[in-house]
N, C-alpha and C positions, 0 to 999 in steps of 0.2 A: 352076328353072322359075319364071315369073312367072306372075302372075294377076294380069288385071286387069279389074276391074268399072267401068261406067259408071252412079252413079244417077240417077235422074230422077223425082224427087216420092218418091210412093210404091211406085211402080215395082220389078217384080225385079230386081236386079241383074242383068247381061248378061255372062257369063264370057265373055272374049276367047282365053284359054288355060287350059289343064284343069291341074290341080293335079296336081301330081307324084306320085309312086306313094313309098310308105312311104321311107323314106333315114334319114339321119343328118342332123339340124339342127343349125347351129351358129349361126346366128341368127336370125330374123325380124321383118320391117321393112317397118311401113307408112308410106305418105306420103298424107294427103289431100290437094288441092289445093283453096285455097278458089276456089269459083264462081266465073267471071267477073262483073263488073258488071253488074247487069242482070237476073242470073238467079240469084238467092239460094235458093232451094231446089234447084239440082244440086250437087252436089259429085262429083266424082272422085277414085278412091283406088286406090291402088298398093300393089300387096301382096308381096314379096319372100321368099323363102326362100330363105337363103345357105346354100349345102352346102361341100364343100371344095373348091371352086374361086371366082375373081373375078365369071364372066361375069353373073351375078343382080345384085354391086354397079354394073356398068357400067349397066344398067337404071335404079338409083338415081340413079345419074350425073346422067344422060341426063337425066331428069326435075328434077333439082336447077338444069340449068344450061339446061332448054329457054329461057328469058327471056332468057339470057346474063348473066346478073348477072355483075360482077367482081368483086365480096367476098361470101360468102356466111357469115352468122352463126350458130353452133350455141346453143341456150338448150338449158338441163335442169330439169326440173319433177319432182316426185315421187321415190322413191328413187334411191336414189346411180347414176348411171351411168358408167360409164367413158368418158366423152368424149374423152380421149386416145387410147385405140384407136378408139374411134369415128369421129373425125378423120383419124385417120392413112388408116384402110383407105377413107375416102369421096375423101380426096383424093387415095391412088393411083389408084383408079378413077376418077377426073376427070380422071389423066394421061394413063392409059389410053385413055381415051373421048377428047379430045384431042388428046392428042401433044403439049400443048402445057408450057411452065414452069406448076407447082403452087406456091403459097407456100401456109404454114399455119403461124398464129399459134398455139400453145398455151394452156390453161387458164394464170391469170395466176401461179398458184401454183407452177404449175412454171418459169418464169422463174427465170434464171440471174442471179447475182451481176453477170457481163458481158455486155450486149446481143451478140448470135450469129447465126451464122445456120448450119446444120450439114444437109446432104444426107443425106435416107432413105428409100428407094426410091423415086426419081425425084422427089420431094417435098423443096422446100427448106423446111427449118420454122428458123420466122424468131422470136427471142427477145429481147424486150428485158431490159433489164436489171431485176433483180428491184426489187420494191415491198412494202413493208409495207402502207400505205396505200392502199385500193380508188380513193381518189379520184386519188391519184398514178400508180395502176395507169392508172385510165383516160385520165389523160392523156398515159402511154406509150403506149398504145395506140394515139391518135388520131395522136401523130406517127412510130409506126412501119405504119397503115396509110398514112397519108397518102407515106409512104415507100415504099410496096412496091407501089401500084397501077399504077407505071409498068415496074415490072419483071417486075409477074407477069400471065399472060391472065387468071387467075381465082387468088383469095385464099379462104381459110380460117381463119375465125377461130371459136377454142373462147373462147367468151361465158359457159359456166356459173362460177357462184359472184360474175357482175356485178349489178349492180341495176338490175333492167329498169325501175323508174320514174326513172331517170336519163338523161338524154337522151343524154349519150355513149352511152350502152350502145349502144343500137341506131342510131343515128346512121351509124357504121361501115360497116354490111354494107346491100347492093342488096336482100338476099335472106334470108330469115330460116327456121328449121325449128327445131322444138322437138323436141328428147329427151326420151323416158321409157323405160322401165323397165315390159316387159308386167305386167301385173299389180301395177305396184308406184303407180299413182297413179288420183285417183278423179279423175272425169270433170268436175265441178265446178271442179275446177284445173286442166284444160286450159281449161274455157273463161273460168276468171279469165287466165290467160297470155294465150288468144288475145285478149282485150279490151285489152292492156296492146300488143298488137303493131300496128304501120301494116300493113292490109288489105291494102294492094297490091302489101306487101312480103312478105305471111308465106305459107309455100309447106305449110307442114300442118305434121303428127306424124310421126317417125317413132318405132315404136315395138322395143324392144329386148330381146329374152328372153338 
């Protein structure tokens, strides 16, 4: 079941759909979107509770790719999060939503000795060839997106453990969303992250229990 609020100033928030009746959560995931130009005090926010089925991630989807971005970048702030599953289950839901070819670049770490490319669940995740060096890293990177925006409708690339004051980092992706970890980061470091991101690229938080 989704819920979604619209703020406006100080304003109640305006519930568009009622919150789901007691279940089994297996994760929860907000997205705010930062305000259009213009109007710096609204913001709207996406509130997700994924139970055991997909149809709540398509909603995520849906909102990740309303601009159409063709590379969408993953960052992670605050404690550890699993961005790998993270990734994975956001871009079946994009295939989902879709229909269309998913690529998805992996965290750099898990790069393979041989650049790859290997099919999972509808998602081809595309792997270059492993790096010791961050700076080496990213410049696999820039020549395996540069590689794959012709092949895929929409790109995923897991960003955590790059260095956001490095302009490759974000260079890459149309579209940007920050990972955390519910209760694992304080709010001061989302809004040092969001200060370090281009405004009109960065699409919120999601946040991850």
């Amino acid at each position: 079941m989704l819920v979604v609020c619209f703020w406006s100033g100080a304003a109640t928030p305006l519930a568009l759909s009622e919150a789901p009746v007691a279940t089994e959560v297996i994760a929860r995931t907000e997205v705010w979107a930062r305000a259009a130009a213009g109007s710096s005090e609204q913001r709207a926010a996406l509130t997700l509770i994924a139970v055991s089925h997909d149809d709540e991630w398509l909603r995520t989807a849906r909102r990740v790719l309303a601009g159409r971005p063709e590379t969408i970048g993953l960052i992670s702030v605050g404690a550890a999060v699993d961005t790998s599953a993270v990734s994975l289950r956001l871009a079946k839901a994009m295939h989902r939503l879709t229909g269309q070819n998913i690529g998805l670049i992996p965290h750099w770490r898990a790069w393979r000795r041989a650049a790859g490319a290997v099919e999972r669940a509808a998602v081809m995740v595309l792997t270059p060839a492993a790096q010791n060096d961050v700076l080496e890293a990213l410049a696999a990177l820039d020549t395996m997106v540069a590689r794959a925006r012709s092949r895929f409708a929409h790109l995923l690339i897991d960003l955590a453990g790059l260095p956001l004051r490095h302009p490759a980092t974000l260079s890459c992706a149309d579209a940007l969303v920050t990972l955390a970890a519910s209760g694992g980061v304080r709010a001061e470091h989302l809004l040092a992250v969001e200060r370090l991101l281009p405004g009109e690229r960065n699409l919120g938080v999601m946040l991850i229990d």
